[in-house]
C-alpha positions as CSV (number, residue, x, y, z in Angstrom):
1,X,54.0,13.6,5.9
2,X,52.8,16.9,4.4
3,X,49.3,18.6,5.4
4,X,47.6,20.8,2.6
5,X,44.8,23.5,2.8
6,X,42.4,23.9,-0.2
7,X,44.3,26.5,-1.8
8,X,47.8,24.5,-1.4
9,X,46.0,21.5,-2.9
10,X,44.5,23.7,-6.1
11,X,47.9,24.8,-6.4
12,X,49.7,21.6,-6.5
13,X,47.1,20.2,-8.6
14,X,48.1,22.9,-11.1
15,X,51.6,22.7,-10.7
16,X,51.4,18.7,-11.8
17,X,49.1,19.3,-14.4
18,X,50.6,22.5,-16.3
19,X,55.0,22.1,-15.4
20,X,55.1,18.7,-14.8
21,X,52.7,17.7,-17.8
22,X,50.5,14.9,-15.7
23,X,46.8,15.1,-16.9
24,X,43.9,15.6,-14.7
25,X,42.2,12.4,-16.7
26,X,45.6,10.9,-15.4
27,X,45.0,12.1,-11.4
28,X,41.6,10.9,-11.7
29,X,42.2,7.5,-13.0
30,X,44.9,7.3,-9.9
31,X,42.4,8.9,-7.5
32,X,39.1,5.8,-8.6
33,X,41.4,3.2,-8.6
34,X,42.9,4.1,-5.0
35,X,39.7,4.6,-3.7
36,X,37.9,1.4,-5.0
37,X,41.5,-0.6,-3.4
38,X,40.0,1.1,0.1
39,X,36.6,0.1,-0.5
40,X,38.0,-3.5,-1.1
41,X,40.1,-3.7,1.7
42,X,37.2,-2.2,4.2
43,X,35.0,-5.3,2.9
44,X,37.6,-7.4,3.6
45,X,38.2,-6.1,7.2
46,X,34.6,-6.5,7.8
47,X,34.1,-10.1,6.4
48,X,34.0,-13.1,8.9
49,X,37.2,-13.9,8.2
50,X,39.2,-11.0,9.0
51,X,43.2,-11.6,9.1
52,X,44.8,-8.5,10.5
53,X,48.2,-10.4,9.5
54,X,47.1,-9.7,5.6
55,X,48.8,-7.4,3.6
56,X,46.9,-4.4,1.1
57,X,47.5,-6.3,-1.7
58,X,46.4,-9.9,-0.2
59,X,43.3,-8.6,1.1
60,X,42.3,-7.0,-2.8
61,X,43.3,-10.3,-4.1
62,X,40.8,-11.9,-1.9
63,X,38.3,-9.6,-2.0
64,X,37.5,-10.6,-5.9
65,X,36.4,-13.8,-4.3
66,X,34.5,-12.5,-1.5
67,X,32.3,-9.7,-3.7
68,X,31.5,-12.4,-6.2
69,X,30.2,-15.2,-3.0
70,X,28.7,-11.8,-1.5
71,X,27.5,-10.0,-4.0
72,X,28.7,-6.8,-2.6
73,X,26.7,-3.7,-3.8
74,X,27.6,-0.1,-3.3
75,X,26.4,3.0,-4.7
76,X,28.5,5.6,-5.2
77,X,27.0,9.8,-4.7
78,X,28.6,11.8,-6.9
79,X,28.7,16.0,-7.5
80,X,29.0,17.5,-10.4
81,X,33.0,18.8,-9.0
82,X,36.4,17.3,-9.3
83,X,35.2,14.6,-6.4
84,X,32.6,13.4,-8.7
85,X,35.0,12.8,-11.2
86,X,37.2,10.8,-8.7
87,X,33.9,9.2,-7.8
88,X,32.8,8.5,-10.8
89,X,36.6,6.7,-11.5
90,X,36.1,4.5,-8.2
91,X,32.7,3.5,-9.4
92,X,34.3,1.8,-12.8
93,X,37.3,0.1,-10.7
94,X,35.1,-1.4,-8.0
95,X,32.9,-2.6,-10.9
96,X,35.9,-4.2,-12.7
97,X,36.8,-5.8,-9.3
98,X,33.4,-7.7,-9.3
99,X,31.2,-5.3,-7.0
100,X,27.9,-4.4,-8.6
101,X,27.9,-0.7,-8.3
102,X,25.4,2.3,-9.4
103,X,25.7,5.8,-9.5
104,X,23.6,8.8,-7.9
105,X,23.9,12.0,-9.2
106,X,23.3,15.3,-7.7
107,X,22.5,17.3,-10.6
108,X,22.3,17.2,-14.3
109,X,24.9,18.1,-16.7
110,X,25.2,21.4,-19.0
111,X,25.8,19.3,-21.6
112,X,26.2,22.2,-24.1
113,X,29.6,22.9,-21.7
114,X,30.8,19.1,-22.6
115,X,33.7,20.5,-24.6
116,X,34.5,24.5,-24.0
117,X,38.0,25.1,-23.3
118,X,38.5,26.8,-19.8
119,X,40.7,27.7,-17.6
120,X,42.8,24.9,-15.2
121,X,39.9,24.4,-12.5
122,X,37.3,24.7,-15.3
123,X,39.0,21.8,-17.3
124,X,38.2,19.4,-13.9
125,X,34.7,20.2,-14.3
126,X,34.6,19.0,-17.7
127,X,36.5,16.2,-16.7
128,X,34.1,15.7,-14.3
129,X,31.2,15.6,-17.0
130,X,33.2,13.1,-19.4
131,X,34.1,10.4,-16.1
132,X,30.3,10.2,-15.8
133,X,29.6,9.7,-19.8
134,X,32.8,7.1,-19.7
135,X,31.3,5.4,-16.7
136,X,27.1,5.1,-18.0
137,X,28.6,3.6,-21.4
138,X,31.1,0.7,-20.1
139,X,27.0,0.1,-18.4
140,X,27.1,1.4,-14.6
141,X,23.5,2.2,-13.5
142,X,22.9,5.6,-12.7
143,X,20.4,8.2,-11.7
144,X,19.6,12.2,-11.0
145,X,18.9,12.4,-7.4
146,X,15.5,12.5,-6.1
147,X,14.2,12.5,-2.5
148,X,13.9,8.8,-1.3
149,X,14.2,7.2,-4.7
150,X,17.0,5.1,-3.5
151,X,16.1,1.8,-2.3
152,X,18.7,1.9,0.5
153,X,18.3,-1.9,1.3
154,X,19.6,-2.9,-2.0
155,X,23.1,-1.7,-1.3
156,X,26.0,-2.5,1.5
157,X,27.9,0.5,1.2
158,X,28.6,3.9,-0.1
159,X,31.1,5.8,-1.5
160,X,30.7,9.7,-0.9
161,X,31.9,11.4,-4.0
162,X,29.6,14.9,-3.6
163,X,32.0,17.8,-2.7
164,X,35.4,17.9,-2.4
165,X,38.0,20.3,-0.5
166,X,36.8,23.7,-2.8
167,X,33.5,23.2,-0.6
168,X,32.4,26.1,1.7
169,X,29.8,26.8,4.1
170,X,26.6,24.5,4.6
171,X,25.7,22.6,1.5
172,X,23.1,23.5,-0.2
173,X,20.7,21.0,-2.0
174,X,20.3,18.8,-3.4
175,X,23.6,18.0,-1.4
176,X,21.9,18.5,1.9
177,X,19.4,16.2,1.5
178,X,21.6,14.0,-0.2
179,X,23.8,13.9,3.4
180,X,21.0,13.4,5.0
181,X,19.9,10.4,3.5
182,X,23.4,9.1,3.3
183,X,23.9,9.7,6.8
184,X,20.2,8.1,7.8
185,X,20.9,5.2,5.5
186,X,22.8,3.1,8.1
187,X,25.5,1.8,5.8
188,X,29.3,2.1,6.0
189,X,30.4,5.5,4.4
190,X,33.7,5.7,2.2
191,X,34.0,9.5,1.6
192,X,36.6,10.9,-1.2
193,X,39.5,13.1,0.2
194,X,37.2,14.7,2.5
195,X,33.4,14.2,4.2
196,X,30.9,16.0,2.2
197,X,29.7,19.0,4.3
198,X,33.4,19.3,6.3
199,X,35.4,22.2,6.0
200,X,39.1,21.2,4.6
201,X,40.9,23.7,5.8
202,X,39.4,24.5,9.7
203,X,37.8,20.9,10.4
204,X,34.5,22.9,10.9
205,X,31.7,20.6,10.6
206,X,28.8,22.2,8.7
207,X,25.2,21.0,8.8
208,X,24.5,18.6,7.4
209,X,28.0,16.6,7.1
210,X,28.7,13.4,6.2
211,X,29.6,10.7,9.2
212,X,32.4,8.7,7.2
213,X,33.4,5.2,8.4
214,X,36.6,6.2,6.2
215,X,38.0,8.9,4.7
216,X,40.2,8.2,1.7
217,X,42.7,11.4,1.6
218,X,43.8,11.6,-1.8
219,X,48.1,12.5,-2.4
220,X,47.9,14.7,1.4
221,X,46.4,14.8,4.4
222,X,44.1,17.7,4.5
223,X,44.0,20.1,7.3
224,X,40.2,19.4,8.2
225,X,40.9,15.6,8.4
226,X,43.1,17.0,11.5
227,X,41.5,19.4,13.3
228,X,38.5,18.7,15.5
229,X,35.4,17.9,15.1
230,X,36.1,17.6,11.4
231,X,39.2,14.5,12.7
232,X,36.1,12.9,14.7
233,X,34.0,12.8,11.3
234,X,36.5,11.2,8.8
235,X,36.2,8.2,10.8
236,X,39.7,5.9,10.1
237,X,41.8,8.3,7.8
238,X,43.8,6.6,5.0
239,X,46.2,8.3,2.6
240,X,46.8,7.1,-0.4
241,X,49.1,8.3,-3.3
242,X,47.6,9.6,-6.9
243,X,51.2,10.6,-8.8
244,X,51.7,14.0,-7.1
245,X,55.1,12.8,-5.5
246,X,56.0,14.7,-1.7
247,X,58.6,16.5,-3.2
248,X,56.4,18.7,-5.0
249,X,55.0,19.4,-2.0
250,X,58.6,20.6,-0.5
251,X,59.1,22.6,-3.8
252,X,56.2,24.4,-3.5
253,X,56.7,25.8,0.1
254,X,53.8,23.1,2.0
255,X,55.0,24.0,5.6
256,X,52.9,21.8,7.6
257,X,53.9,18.4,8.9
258,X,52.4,15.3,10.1
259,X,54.4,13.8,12.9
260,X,55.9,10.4,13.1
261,X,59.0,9.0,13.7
262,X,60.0,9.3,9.8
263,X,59.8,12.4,9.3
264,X,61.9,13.4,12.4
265,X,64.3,10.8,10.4
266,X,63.8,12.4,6.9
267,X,63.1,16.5,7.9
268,X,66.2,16.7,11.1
269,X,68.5,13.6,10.4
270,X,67.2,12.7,14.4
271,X,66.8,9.7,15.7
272,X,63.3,10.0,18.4
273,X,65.2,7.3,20.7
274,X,67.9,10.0,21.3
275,X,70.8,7.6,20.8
276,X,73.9,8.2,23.2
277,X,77.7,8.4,22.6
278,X,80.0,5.6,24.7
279,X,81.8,8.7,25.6
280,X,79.6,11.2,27.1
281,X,78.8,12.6,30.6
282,X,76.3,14.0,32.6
283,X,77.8,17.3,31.3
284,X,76.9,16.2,27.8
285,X,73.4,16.3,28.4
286,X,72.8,20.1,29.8
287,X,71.7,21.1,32.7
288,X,67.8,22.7,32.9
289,X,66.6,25.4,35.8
290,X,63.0,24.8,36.5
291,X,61.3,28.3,38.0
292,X,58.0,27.0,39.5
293,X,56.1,26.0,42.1
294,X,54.0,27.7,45.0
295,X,52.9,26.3,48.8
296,X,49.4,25.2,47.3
297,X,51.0,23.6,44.0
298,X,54.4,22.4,44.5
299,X,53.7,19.3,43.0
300,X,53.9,21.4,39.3
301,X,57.6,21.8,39.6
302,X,58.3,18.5,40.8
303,X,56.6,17.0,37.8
304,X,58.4,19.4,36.1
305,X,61.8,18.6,37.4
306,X,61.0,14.6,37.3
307,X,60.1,15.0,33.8
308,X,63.0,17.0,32.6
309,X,66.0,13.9,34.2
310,X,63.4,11.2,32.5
311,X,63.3,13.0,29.4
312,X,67.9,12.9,29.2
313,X,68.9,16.1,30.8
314,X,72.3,15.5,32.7
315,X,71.3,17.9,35.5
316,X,68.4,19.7,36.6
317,X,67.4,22.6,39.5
318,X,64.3,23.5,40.3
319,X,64.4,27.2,41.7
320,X,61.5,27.7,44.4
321,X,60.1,29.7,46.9
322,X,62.4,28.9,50.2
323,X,60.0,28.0,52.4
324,X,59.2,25.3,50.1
325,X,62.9,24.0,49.8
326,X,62.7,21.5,53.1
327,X,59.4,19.6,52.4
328,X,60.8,18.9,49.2
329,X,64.0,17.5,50.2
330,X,64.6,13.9,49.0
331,X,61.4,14.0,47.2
332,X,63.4,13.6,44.2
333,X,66.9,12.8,45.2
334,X,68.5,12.9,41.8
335,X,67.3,17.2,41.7
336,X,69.5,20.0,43.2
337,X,67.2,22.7,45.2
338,X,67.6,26.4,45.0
339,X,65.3,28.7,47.2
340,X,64.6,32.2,46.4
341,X,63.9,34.6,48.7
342,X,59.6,34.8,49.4
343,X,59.7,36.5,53.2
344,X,58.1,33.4,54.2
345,X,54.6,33.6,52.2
346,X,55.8,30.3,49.9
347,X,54.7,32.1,46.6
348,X,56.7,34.3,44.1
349,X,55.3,37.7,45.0
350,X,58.3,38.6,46.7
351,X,60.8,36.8,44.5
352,X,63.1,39.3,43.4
353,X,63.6,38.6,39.1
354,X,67.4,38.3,40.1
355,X,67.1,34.8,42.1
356,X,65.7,33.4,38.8
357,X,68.2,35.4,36.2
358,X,71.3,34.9,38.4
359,X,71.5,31.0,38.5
360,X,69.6,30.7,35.1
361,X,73.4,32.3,33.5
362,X,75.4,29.0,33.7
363,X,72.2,27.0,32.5
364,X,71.4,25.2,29.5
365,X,67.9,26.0,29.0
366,X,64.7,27.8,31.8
367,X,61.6,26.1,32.3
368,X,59.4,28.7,34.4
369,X,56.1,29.3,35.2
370,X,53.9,25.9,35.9
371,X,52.2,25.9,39.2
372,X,53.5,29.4,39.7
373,X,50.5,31.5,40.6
374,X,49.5,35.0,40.0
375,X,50.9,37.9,41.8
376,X,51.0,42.1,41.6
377,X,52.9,43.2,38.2
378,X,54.3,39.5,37.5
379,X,54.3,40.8,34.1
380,X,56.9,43.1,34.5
381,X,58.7,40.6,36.8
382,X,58.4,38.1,34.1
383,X,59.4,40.7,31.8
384,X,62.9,41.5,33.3
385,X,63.9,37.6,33.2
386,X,62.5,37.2,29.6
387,X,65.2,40.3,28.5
388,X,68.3,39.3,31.3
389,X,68.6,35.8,30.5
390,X,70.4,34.3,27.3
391,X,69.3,30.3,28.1
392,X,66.5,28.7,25.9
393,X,63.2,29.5,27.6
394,X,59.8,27.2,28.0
395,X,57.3,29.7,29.1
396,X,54.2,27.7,30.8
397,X,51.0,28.1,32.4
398,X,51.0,31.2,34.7
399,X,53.8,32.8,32.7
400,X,51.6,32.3,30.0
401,X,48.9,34.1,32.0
402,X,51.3,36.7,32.7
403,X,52.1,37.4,28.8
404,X,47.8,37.7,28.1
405,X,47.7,40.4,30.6
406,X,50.4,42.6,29.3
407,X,49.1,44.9,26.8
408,X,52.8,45.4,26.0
409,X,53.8,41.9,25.5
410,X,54.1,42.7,21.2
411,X,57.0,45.8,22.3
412,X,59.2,42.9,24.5
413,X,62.5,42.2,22.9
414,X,62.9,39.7,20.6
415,X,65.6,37.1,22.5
416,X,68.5,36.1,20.8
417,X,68.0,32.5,22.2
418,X,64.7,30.5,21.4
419,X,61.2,30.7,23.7
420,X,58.7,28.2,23.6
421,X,55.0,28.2,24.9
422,X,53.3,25.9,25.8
423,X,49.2,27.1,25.6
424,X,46.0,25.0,26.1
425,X,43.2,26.0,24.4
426,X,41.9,27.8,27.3
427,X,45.2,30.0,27.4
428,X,45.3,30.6,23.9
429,X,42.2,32.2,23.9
430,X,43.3,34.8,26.3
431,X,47.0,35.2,24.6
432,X,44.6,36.2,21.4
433,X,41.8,37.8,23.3
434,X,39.1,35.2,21.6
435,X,36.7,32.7,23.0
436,X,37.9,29.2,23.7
437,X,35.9,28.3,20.4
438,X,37.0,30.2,18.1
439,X,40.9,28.8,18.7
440,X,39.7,25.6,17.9
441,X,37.8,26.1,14.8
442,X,41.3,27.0,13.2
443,X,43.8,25.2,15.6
444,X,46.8,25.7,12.9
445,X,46.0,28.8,11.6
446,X,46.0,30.8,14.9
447,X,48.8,28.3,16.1
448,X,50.9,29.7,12.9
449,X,50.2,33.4,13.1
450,X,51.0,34.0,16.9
451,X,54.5,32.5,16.9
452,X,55.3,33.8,13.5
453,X,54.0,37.8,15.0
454,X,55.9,37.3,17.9
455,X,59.2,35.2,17.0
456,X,58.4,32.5,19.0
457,X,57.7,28.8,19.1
458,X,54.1,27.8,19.8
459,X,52.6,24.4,21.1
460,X,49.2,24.9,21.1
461,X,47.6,21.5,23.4
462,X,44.7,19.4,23.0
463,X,44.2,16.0,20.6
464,X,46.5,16.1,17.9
465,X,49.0,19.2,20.1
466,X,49.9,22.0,17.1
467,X,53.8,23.3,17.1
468,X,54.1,26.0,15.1
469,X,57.3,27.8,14.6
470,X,58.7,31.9,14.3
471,X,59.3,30.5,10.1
472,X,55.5,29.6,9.7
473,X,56.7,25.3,10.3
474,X,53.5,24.2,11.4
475,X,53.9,20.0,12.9
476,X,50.5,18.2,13.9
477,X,51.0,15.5,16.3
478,X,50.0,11.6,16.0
479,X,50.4,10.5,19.4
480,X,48.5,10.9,22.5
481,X,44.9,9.9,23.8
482,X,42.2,11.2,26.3
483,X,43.6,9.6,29.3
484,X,45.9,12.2,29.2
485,X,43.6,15.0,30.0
486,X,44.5,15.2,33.6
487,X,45.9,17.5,36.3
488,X,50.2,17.7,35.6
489,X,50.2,16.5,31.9
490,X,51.5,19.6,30.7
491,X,53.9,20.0,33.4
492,X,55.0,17.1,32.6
493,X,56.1,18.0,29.2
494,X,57.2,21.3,30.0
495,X,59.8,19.5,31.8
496,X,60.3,17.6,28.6
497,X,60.8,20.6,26.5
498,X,63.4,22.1,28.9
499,X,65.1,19.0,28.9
500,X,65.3,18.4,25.1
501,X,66.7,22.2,24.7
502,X,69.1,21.8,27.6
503,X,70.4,18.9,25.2
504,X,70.9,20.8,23.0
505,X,67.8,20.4,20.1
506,X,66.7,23.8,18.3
507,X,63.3,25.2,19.8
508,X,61.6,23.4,16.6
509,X,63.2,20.0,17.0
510,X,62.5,20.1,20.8
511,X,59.0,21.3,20.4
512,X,57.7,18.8,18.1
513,X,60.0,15.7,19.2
514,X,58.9,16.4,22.8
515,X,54.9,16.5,21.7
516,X,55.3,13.3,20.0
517,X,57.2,11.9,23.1
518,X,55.0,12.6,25.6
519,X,52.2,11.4,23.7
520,X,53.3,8.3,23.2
521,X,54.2,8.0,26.6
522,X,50.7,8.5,27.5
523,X,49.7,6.0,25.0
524,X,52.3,3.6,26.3
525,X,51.0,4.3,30.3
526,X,47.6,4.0,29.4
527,X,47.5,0.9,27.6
528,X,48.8,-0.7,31.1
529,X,45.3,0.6,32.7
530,X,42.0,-0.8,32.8
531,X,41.0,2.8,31.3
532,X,42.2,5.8,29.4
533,X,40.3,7.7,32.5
534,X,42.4,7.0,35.3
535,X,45.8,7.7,33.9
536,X,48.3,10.1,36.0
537,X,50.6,12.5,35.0
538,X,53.1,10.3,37.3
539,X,52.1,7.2,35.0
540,X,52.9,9.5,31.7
541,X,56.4,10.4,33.5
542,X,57.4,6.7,34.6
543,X,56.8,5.4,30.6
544,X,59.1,8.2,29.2
């Protein structure tokens, strides 16, 4: 449920250690044999006899039978660093569960260190040191790395155990050559809490990095295991507890979520199906004002508007240019039309502000801006409806635009009712004024800092959507798949957004409920095609 950075981890690991009196020896111990179950269950998974029907614990049980008929041999690579000790732990569990295993070190001990009392983070490193004496006297081979002295062909599998989330920058050797080797070797990769060479906080992949077949998180997801390319890297993430319990993690102010349906459950009390009342009406259910549309892309607000009645509104309007109103008549029966006066040009760019503020006062909640367009000072137009209406407000595409070009988009009032916006990577950079690369090399961070500077709430788009919120709530989504980058998929959950708020969610609930909604939609739509590829926003709307 909760995502950690390196410094939130340091700090947890400190809290359990020095208030709550759990040892590191203890974490360790927790860490090796968690790791060694994953490394079990992977051989299982990979055996002829696969049963996807299996439980964890059936497939460990019948792994001690399948590593003694196979003679399963892995070696584990271990730094000198808190992973090593974890490594170093696995090595002595998958030995005790029949595996032959052998160690490779990175570097030699200090052994004149062995035993000097340090402070918190200096105590893992001489835990570190005493998991690797425990481990070469119960009779585990090991060796100091050297260049092409492991006989690669002798083993099925590795567990990387080098560096750990307090990594930074490229490694150096003999951990690069180590990587490379690893990496060149061919074998399946089981990597400890985080691929060697990956950055756990930004998902920056450094060179060279570790290609896991599995990353075994260790108490929390790290932010690097979420964030591309680092996400691509771990290969199948798997977290797995080590006696830090999630509360801790709640205690000691972790603001960042992984999304499923649980923790809508557990953090809002809300059901994701949206469960109705017997007595309710369309009333009930808000009604939603959808601002968008021009001549060359009216099919933006229709998504918009067919989005927001799938998604449970009780009414919607979709506000237009009026030359547009007649050719969409009975393109969506179930929407009311409202034109607003264009002289004819069927854009906005003679749309007085008052033909949006005036019918968005009896309205639940004010979707505005997809398919829109660009026209002379739309900022200032925007502007004027951001600071006249009182309705929740979903700010998308052009109005996004709009809010980049307005050097005095930081001086705007702060609205008593909630805004959410709803940038793709592309927009973000120009909200922030930064290349397109440089937003995703820190998705969450940049995410967090714009909507907490500017009192609004933030979904930043792309594989695994970020919503941050004005409090510094950051949620990372779980649903979702390439299919859905296509023309309309983020008008169709714009509509979604105004929909939820018209019902009456807060702009956080909304946000991150309808991000994991529309994702699964996708998923659910695109598992009915012959490929991802040729999904529709249409097909997205229709599996809401």
């Amino acid at each position: 449920m909760f995502i950690v950075n390196s410094e939130e981890m340091r700090r947890l690991d400190r809290y359990i250690m020095d208030v709550i009196g759990i040892s590191a020896a203890a974490l360790i111990e927790n860490a090796g044999h968690e790791v060694a179950n994953e490394v079990q269950v992977y051989c299982e998974n990979s055996s002829e006899n696969k049963n996807e029907s299996k439980n964890r614990e059936e497939i460990k049980n019948e792994t001690k039978q399948i590593v003694k008929t196979k003679k399963q041999r892995w070696v584990v690579f271990v730094g000198k660093g808190n992973n090593g000790a974890d490594g170093c732990a696995a090595a002595r569990h998958l030995r005790e569960a029949g595996f032959e295993v052998g160690l490779v070190i990175a570097e030699k001990w200090n052994e004149d260190n062995l035993h000097v009392e340090k402070p918190n983070d200096e105590n893992r490193r001489t835990e570190a040191i005493l998991q690797q004496e425990i481990s070469v006297r119960m009779g585990i081979p090991s060796q100091i790395y050297k260049a092409g002295s492991v006989q690669w062909q002798q083993y099925d599998g590795i567990v990387d155990a080098l560096l750990g989330t307090g990594s930074k920058g490229a490694p150096r050797e003999p951990y690069a050559s180590m990587i490379r080797e690893i990496n060149a070797s061919g074998l399946p990769i089981i990597s400890i809490d985080i691929p060697s060479g990956l950055d756990a906080d930004t998902g920056a992949v450094y060179e060279p990095c570790i290609r896991a077949t599995v990353t075994v998180a260790l108490a929390f997801l790290k932010y690097g295991l979420v964030q591309y390319p680092g996400a691509e890297i771990a290969g199948e993430v798997i977290v797995r507890p080590i006696g830090i319990p999630q509360s801790i993690a709640d205690r000691e102010g972790i603001r960042t979520f992984w999304m499923d349906e649980q923790m809508f459950f557990n953090r809002f009390g809300l059901d994701p199906s949206l469960p109705r009342s017997e007595n309710s009406h369309k009333g009930t259910f808000g009604h939603v004002l959808i601002a968008a549309g021009t001549r060359h892309m009216s099919g933006a607000g229709l998504m918009n508007s067919h989005a927001a009645l799938r998604s449970g509104c009780g009414l919607a309007s979709w506000i237009m240019p009026k030359s547009l109103v007649e050719p969409m008549i009975g393109r969506l029966p179930e929407l009311m039309l409202i034109g607003a006066s264009d002289a004819e040009r069927g854009d906005w760019s003679k749309v007085p502000a008052d033909d949006v503020i005036e019918p968005a006062r009896k309205k639940d909640a004010l979707v505005i801006g997809s398919g829109m367009g660009r026209f002379p000072q739309d900022g200032a137009w925007l502007r004027t409806i951001w600071e006249s209406t009182q309705c929740p407000l979903v700010l998308d595409a052009d109005a996004l635009n709009m809010i980049a070009d307005d050097p005095d988009f930081a001086s705007w009032r702060r609205r008593d009712a909630s805004v959410i916006l709803t940038p793709h990577p592309g927009e973000m950079a120009r909200l922030l004024g930064i290349p397109v690369h440089e937003v995703q090399r820190d998705r969450i961070g940049h995410a967090r800092r714009y909507a907490v500077q500017h009192g609004v709430t933030l979904i930043l788009k792309g594989s695994h959507t970020v919503c941050a919120t004005p409090e510094g709530v950051v949620y990372v989504n779980t649903t979702g798949n390439p299919g859905m980058a296509t023309a309309g998929a983020g008008d169709v959950l714009a509509g979604m957004l105004g929909s939820l708020l018209a019902q009456g969610l807060t702009a956080e609930q909304a946000a991150s409920l309808g991000v994991y909604l529309h994702g699964a939609a996708g998923d659910r739509a695109a598992a009915k095609r012959h490929s991802a590829g040729s999904l529709l926003a249409s097909d997205i709307i229709e599996a809401l």
